[in-house]
C-alpha positions in Angstrom: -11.0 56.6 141.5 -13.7 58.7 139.2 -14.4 57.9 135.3 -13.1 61.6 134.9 -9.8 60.8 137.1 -9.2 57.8 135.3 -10.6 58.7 132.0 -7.5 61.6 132.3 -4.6 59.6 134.4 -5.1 57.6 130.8 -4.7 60.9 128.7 -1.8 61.7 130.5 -0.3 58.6 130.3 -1.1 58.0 126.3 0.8 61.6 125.9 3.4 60.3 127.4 3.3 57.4 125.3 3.0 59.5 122.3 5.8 62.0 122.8 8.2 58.9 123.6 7.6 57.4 120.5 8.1 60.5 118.8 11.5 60.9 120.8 12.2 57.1 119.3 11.3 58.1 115.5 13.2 61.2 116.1 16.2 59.2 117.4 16.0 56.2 114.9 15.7 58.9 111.9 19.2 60.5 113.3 20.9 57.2 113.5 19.5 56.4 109.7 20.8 59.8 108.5 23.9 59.5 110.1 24.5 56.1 108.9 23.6 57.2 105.3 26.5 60.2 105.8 29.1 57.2 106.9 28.1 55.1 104.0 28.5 57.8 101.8 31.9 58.5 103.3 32.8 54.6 102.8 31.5 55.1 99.2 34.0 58.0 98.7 36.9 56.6 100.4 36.2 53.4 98.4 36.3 55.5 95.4 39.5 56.8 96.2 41.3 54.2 97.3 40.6 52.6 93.6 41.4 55.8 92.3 44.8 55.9 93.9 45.2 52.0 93.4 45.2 52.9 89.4 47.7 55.7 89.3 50.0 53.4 91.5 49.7 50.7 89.2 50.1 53.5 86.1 53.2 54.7 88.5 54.9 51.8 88.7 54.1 51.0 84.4 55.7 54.0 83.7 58.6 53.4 86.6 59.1 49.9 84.9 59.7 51.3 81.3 62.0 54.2 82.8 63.9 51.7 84.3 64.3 49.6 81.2 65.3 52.7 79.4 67.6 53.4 81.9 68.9 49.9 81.5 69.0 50.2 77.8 71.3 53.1 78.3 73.5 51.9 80.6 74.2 48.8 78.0 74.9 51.3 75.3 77.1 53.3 77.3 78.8 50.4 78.3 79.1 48.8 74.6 80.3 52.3 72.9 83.0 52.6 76.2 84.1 48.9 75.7 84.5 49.7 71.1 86.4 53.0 72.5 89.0 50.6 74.7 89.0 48.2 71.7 90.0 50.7 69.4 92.5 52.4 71.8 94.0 49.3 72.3 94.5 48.4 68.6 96.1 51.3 67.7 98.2 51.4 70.6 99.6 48.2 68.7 100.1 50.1 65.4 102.6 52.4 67.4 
């Protein structure tokens, strides 16, 4: 083999080179992008998920006191209803 036939065999073969390690930045700078987008997407959904853990623990506050209300209520209810059949009952005895 000639200096010139050798001289561009190793041309062709450092182009070759060249354009796959161009293919592999190319590649490697996809894969980094993309795995930016998911961690931004992890981000988010981490976001929300604490977002969404609040207003469940604001839910169930606010379910908690309602039900104490409710509970409160009930008692009342229950207190005024047992005075009413005390007071029917006593003046059933006047009669």
């Amino acid at each position: 083999m000639s200096d010139k036939e050798l001289i561009t065999a190793l041309k062709h073969q450092i182009g070759d080179l060249t354009e796959e390690k161009n293919d592999a930045i190319k590649l490697a700078s996809e894969k980094d992008n993309k795995i930016k987008q998911l961690l931004i997407q992890l981000e988010n959904a981490n976001d929300d998920i604490h977002t969404m853990g609040k207003k469940i623990g604001d839910l169930e506050s606010t379910a908690k006191k309602k039900a104490n209300i409710k509970r409160m209520i009930n008692k009342k209810i229950d207190e005024a209803l047992e005075k009413k059949d005390d007071v029917g009952v006593d003046s059933e005895d006047e009669l």
